[in-house]
N, C-alpha and C positions, 0 to 999 in steps of 0.2 A: 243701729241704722247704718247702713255702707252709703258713706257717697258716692255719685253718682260719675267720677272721676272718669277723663275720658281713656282711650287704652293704651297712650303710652304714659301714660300720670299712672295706672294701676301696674304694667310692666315695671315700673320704678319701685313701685310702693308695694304691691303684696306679696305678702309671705314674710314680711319684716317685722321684727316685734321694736322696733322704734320709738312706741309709748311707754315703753318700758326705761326709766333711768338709767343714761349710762349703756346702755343697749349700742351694742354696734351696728353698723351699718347693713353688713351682711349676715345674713344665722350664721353662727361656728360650726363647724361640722362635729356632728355627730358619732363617736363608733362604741358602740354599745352592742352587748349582746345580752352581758348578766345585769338587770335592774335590780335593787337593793330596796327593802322597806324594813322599817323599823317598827311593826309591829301585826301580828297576826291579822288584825281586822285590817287593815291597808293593805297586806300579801293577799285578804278572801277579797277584800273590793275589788282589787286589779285583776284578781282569776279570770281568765278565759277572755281579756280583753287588750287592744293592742296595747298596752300602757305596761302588760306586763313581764313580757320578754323584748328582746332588740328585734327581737323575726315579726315584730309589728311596727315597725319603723319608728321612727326617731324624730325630734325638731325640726331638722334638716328637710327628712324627706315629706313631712307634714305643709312643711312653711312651700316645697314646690307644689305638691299637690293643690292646695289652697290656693296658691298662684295659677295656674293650668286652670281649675273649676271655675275661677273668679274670671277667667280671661274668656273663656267660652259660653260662661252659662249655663255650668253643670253643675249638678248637686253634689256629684263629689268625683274624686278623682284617684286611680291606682298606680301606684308605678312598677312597673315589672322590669325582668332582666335585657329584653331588648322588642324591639317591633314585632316579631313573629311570636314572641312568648305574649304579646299582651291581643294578636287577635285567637290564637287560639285557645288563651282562658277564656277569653268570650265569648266564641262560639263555643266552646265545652258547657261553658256556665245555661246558656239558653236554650239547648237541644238536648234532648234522650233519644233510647233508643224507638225506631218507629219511627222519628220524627223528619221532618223532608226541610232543606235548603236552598233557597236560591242565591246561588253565586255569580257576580257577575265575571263576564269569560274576559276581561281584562284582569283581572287577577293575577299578581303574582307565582313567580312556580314553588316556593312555598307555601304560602296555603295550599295551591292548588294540591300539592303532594299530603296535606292533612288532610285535605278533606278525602282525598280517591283513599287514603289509608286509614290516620286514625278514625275516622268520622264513619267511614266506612264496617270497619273491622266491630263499630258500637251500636249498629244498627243504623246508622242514619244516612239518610239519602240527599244528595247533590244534584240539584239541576243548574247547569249554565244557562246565563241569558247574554243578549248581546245586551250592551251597556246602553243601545241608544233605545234602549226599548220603551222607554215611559211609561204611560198609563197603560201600554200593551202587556203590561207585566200580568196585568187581571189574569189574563188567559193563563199564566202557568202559574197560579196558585191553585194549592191544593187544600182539601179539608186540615192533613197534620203537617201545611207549612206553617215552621213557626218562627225560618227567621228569611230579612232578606239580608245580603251581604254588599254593599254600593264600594267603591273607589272614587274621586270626580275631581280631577279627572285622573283618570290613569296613570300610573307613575312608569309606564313603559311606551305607550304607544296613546294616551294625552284624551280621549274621546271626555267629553263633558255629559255624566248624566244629568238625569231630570229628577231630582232628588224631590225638590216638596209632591213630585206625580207619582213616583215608587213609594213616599212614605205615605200620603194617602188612602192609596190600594192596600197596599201592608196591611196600618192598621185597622183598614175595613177588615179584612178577613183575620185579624186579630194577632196579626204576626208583627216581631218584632224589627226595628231596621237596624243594623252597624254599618257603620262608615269608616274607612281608613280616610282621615283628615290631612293625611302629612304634608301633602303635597301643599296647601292654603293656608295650613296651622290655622290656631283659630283667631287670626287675624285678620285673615280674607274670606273665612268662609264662615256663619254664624248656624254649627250644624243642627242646632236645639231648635233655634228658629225654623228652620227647614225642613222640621218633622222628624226629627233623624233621634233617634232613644239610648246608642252606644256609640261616640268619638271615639278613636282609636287613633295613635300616633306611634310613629317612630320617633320618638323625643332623641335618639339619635342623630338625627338629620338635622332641623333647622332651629329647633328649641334648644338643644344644645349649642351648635352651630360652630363645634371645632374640632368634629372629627376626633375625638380622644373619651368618649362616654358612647356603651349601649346602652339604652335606654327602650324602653317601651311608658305607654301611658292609657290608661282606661279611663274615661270620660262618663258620665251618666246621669241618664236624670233619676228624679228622685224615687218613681214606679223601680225600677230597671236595680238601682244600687245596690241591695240589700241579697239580690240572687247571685250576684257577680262575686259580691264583695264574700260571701261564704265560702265561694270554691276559692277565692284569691287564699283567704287564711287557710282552708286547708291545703292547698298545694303548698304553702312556706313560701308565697311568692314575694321576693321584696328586695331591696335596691339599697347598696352601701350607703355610706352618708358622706363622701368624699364624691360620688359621681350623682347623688342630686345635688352637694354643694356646688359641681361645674356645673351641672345643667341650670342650676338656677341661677349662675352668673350669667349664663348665655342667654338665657331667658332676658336679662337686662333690656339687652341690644339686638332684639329680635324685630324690631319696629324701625331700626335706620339699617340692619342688615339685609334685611328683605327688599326693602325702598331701590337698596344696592344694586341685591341679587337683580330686581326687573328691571332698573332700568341699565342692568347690559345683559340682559337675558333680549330685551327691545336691541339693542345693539348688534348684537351678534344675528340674531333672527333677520334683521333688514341688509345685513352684508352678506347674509348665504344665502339669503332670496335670490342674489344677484348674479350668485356661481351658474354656472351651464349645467352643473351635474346636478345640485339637484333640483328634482324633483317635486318637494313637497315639504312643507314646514308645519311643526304640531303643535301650534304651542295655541293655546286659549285666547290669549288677549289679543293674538292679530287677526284683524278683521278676515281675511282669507283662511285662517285656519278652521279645520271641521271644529262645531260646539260654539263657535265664538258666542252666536245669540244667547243660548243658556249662561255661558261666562257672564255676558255683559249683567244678565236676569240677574241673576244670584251670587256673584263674587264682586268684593271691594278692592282686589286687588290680582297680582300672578308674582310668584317664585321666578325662581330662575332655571327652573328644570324643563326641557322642552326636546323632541325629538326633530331631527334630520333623515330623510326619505332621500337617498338617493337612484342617480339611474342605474339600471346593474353595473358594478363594475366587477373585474376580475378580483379573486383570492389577493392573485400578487400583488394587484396596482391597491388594495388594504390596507394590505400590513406596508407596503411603501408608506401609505398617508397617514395612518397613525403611528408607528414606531417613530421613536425617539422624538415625541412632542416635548416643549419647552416649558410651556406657560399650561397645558392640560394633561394631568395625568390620568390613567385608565386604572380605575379600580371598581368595585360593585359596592357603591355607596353614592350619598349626594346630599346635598344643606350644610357641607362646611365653609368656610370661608375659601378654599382652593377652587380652580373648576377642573372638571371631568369631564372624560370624550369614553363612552362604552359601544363598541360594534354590537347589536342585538339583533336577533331573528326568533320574532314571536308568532311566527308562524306553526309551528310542532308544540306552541302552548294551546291551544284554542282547539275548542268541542263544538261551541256555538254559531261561529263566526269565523269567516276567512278571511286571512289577513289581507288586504286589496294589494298591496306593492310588491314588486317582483323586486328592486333593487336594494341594498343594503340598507340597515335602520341604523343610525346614530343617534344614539343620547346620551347629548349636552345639559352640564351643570355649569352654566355662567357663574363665578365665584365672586370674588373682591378682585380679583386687578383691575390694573386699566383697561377700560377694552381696547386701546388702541392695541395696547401688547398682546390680548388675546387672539385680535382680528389680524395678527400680522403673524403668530404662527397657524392657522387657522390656513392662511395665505399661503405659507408653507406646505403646510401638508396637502393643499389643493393641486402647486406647483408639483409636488411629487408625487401625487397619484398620475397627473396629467401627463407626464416625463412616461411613466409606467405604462400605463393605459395609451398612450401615445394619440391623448385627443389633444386637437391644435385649440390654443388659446384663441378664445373669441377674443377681436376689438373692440 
């Protein structure tokens, strides 16, 4: 029987073999490849099962898996080589050829480049839908849809679906739902609860939460495992035991990092509401931002990832305001302890849906500093677009 332990008592605690005498703290890492048995009948028991080469993982990556299933309410859990390896085993694993998809058109340009390609090239068909579509999804299912694909909210551009209304429809018409989880981890967001049959993370980003592990992770319920987990072993898919020994250390402290990330994600959000330029704030948990109601519905918490709408500004007066930031560095990642500023235009991503702003997109990753520190090159880089751009400081 598992107790009922709340979740940062099981953050602490699973995946630890602690009942064990003597047992350390944390699993040891694992690196194995050749497993050893000392007699025929043990080498035919282990045949064809993970237990009996290393390319079916190890303590290490078992005690994370177990950790991640336990944390969400999943029947079991994969971990693959990074975020894009573990949603396109999944959609590999639940589509053949003939078969039809609906994707939503906030998607990444990764997938979106698997599906227009591999997905394609195998027979199977892609429809984008806009993300706010809800229960309006009915109308674009088709007899051979058989999966949908959700984000919630978006990791570019923030919109919040309506996940328990698209799982619904779904599985009325028998089709399966995946979710890319990273943005809420499954701390904030309870995907199983909310009808949702495949979690998917970049266990890179906030499960690790130090920027030094790719990671990918498969989440599922217990219908859903067993199709997944088939193509997992025959692709060879699986993960050292030195980068889930990090990721499950980060795993620890994913319950007061998070706590962190929002409240200067809330900091940062309420001192650029207040700039002239922009425009528009994306982030879920502020009452004026698009989605908030569904946020408020169905999430226990928000990240620190959220987008910036500015008013158009020039090329030049850009690279003035982000070059040679201090406290935020520009790279295409997000959920370490550092924060991140990335210039985006998701505009020439989308089939479904036109992007509404004409002026520049920033997306900010609030980190662990102070925010005062973050808020005062923030200040910075405002002060040098505006020098560039040569618009007069409001009083």
């Amino acid at each position: 029987m598992i107790t009922p332990y709340s979740t940062d008592t099981v953050l602490a605690h699973e995946g630890r073999t602690h009942n064990q005498l003597g047992a350390p703290v944390n699993p040891p890492v694992y690196r194995q490849s050749t497993l050893l048995f000392n007699s025929l009948e043990a080498l035919k028991t282990a045949s064809g099962t993970p237990s009996a080469y290393g390319r079916g993982g190890s303590p290490t990556t078992r005690a994370l898996e177990s950790a991640l299933a336990r944390l969400e309410g999943a029947h079991r859990a994969m971990l693959t080589p990074s975020g894009l390896s573990a949603i396109t085993l999944s959609l590999l694993a639940v589509l053949g050829p003939g078969d039809h998809l609906l994707m939503t058109d906030s998607v990444y340009d990764p997938t979106r480049a698997f599906c227009g390609e591999t997905l394609k090239r195998l027979g199977i068909e892609t429809t984008y839908y806009d993300p706010s579509i809800g229960s309006d999804i009915a109308a674009l299912m088709r007899p051979n849809t058989r999966a949908v694909f959700v984000e919630s909210p978006g990791s570019l551009t923030f919109e919040v679906q309506d996940i328990p209304a698209i799982s619904r429809i779904a599985h009325q018409h028998g089709a399966i739902v995946l979710m890319d989880n990273t943005w809420a981890t499954p701390l904030y967001f309870r995907s199983f609860e909310q009808g949702v049959d495949v979690s998917i993370h970049a266990a890179t980003k906030y499960i690790s939460g130090h920027s030094d592990v790719l990671m990918g992770a498969i989440l599922t319920t217990e219908a859903i495992f067993p199709k997944i987990n088939r193509l997992y072993r025959q692709l060879g898919m699986t993960v050292s035991g030195d980068d889930a020994y990090l990721a499950l250390r980060g795993l620890r402290t994913l319950s007061i990092r998070l706590e962190r990330h929002q409240r200067n994600a809330h900091a940062l959000t309420q001192w650029l509401s207040q700039q002239p330029e922009v425009a528009r704030i994306l982030y879920p948990a502020r009452p004026d931002s698009p989605g908030h109601e569904l946020w408020k519905r169905d999430f226990t918490g928000a990240s620190g990832l959220f987008g910036v709408v500015l008013h158009p500004q020039s090329d030049e007066a850009m690279r003035a305001m982000l070059d040679d930031m201090s406290c935020f560095g520009m790279g295409y990642s997000w959920g370490g302890f550092e924060s991140l500023i990335l210039r985006s235009n998701p505009t020439s991503a989308r089939t479904a849906t036109q992007w509404p702003w004409e002026g520049p997109l920033l997306r900010i990753h609030a980190g662990l500093e102070h925010p005062d520190d973050m808020i005062a090159d923030l200040e910075s880089a405002f002060l040098r677009l505006r020098a560039t751009a040569q618009i007069p400081i409001e009083a």
